[in-house]
N, C-alpha and C positions, 0 to 999 in steps of 0.2 A: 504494500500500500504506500502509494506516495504521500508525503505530507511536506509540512515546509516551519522551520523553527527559527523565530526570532530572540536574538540572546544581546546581553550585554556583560561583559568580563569586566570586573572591576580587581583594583588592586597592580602591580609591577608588571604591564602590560604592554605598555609602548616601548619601543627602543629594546627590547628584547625580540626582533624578528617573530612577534604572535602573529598577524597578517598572515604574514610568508610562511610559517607552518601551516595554519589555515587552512591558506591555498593550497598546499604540499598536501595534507590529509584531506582534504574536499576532494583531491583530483585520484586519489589513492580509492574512494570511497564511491568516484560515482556520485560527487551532491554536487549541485550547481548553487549560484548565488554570490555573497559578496559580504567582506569584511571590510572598514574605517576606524579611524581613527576619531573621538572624539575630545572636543574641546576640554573637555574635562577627566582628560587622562584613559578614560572604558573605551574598550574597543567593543565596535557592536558589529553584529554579522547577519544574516539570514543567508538558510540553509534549506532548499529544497530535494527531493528525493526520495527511496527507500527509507521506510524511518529505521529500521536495522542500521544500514549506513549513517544515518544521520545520529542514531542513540550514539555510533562509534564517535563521531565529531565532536559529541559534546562532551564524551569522555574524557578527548583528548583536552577539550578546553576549560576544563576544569582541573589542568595542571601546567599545562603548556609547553614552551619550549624549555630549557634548562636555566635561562637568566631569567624567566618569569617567577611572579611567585601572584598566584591567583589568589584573593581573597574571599570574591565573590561572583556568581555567577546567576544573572537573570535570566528564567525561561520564559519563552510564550510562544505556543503552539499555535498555529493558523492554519487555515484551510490554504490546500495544493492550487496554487495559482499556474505553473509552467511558464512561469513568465523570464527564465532564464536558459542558455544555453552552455556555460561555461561560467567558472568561477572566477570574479572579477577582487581585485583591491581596488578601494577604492581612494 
């Protein structure tokens, strides 16, 4: 079943290539969609796809890359739009 999960990672986020893993694990996965950078440190992403593949993404981002240190992570599940072809940074 596809679905599609909008999240925000809070905590040592930025400047630790989280994005670029992201992407790296998105495309390992099969999710399409798109991770940023925001103003206020959280990197936020949406995630479409296999929700199998997608439970694996969130796994991953609720620890990150190795200079990360996740503090907290917001879910929200939405209804499967197909509205992407490829996983972008944005």
């Amino acid at each position: 079943m596809n679905v599609r999960l909008h999240i925000y990672i809070s905590g040592r986020v930025q400047g630790v290539f989280f994005r670029s893993e992201i992407k790296y694990e998105a495309l390992k996965q099969n999710v399409t969609g798109w991770a940023r950078n925001l103003s206020d440190r959280r990197v936020e992403a949406v995630f479409e796809g296999e929700k199998k593949n997608i439970e694996r993404l969130l796994e991953f981002c609720k620890i990150g890359p190795p200079l990360a240190k996740v503090i907290m992570v917001e879910t929200s599940w939405e209804s499967y739009k197909g509205e992407f072809r490829r996983f972008k940074i944005i």
